[in-house]
N, C-alpha and C positions, 0 to 999 in steps of 0.2 A: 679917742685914743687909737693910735694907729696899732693894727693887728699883722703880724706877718707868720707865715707860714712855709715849710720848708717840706716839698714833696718826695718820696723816692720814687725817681721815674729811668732809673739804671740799670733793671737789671735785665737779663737773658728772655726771661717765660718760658726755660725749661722745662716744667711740668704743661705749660700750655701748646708746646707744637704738636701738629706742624703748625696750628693759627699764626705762631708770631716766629715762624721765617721771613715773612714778610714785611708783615708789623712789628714794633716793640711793644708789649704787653699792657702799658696804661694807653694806648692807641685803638686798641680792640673796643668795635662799635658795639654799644650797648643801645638796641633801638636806630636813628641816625645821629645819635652821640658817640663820640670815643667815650672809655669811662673817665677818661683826665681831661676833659671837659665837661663832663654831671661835676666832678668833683671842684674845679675853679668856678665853675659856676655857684654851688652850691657855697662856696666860700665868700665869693664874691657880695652874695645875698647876707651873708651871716655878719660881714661889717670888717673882713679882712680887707687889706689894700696891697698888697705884696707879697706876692709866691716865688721861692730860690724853687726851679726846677734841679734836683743832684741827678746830673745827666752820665751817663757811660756809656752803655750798649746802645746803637743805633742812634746818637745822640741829634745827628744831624737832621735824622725826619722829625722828631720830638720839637725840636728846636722850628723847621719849617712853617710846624703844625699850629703851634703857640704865640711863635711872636714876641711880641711887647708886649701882651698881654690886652692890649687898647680896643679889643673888638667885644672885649666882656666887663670894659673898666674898671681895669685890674695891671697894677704894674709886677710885671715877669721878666726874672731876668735867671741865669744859669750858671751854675758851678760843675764844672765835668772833672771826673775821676779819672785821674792815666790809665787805672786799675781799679777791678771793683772790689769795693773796701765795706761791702755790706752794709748797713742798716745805719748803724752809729757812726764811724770814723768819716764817712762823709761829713758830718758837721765841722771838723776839726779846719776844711778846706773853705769856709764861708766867717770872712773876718768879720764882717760886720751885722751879725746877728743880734737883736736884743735881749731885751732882758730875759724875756718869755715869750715862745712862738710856739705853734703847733710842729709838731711833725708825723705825718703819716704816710704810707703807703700810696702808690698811685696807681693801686688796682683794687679799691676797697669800696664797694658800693653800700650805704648806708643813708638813713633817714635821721642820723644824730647829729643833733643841735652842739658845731661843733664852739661857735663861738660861744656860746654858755658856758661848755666846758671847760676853755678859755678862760671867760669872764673869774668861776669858782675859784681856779688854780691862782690865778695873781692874786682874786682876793683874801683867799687861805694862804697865800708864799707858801705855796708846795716846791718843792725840788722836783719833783716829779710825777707823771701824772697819765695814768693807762688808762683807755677803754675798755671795759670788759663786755663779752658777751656770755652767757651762759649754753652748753653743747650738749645736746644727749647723743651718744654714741651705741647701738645696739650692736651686742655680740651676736654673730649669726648661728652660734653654734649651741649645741645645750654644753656648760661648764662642769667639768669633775675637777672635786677637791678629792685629794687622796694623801695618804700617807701610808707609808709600808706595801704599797700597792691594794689597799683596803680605802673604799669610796668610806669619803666622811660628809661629802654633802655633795650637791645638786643644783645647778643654776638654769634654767632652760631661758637660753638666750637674755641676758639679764641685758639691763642699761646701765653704763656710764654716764655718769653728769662731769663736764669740766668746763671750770670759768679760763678761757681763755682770751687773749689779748686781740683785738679787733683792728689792729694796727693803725690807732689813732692815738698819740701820747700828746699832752704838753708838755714844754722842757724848760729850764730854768737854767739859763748860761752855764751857772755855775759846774752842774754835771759836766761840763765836758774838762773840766780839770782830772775826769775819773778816764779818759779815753787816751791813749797809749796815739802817740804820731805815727805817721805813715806806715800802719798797720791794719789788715781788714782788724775790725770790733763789731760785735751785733748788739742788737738788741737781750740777745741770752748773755751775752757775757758782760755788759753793763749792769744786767739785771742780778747776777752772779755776783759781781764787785762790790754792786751796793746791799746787796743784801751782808756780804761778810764784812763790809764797813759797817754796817748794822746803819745805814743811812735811809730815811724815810722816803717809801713810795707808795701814794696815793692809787689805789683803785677803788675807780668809777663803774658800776655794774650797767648795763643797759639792756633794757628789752623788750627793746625797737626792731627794725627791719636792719640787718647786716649780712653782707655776702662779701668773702674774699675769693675775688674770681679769679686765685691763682692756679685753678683743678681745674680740667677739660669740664667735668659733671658742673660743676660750681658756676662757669662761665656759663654754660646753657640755660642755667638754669636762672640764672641772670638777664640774658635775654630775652629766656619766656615769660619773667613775671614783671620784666622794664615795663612796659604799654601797659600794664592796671597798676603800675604803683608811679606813676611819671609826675603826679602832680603831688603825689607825696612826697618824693625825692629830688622835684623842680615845680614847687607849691608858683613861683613868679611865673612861669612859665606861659605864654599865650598860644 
């Protein structure tokens, strides 16, 4: 069965300059990989045949870099945004999508088995379908609860846990009857819509290796642990 896949490789990397004044952000070398190349690669391995790049910002080096996609045998081809239309409303601009394709980020480094999760979603007919990763976030601070100006309890630097989204979804055509035309739409505000349609969406927990290297800290830290985790995030790799 043929697998396609639909990348976001549009946007700025605001939070990542100055790295991507140069570069566009899914370009940034991970090891001597850009990371949107671990990533086609890594699709490629998993039993996809066809990646839409949603191209905007710097589109032209993206486009250079990639091709036909024929050097990873893998057919690539690209949809550019006049305007960046965020996360979701890029789909709205790619008529010939199926039934169900992945769509994720193209600055997401991970070790998840994406076509599996793939495989689940059509064979459950979800509408739709997150990756989750689980987060602990420590407060740096010691926490006062007060009322009346009177301490009622005490946290010394406590931890947050939050399951959040790894920017890897499957999608089900049918979702984008929920997306609004030539208007930016994200991922919050789909998420938003379907929840107050009370329409079902599946999450999938993982807790495996994930990096979103859209933070200066997050990309370093990307690159420092690329080279002891390379044959786990490109197992073909020779």
């Amino acid at each position: 069965m043929s697998k396609r896949a639909v990348l976001l490789a549009g946007g700025k990397g605001s939070r990542l300059r100055p790295y991507t004044v140069v570069l566009p952000k899914p370009l940034m070398p991970v090891g001597e990989y850009p990371i949107l190349e671990v990533i086609i690669r890594q699709l490629t391995r998993q039993g996809f045949d066809w990646v839409t790049l949603a191209v905007n910002h710097q589109a032209e080096i993206v486009r250079a870099f990639c091709g036909d996609g024929s050097r990873w045998g893998i057919r690539i081809d690209y949809s550019l945004e006049a305007s960046p239309l965020s996360t979701i409303a890029p789909l709205r601009l790619i008529p010939d999508l199926p039934d169900n394709f992945v769509l994720m980020n193209g600055d997401v480094l991970t070790d998840l088995a994406i076509g599996s999760l793939y495989d689940q979603h059509v064979h459950q007919k979800r509408q739709f379908t997150i990756a989750a990763s689980e987060r602990t976030n420590v407060v740096d601070y010691g926490v006062l609860h007060a009322s009346d100006n009177r301490l009622t309890g005490f946290e010394e630097k406590p931890k947050l846990q939050y399951l959040v989204s790894m920017g890897v979804y499957v999608v089900n055509r049918s979702v984008l009857n929920f997306v609004p035309p030539g208007q930016k739409f994200g991922f919050d505000d789909l998420m938003l819509d379907m929840l107050r349609r009370n329409e079902p969406v599946h999450v999938e927990r993982y807790s495996g290796y994930w990096l979103d290297i859209g933070r200066v800290d997050d990309y370093m830290r990307a690159v420092d642990e690329f080279e002891q985790r390379r044959h786990q995030l490109l197992p073909d790799e020779k």
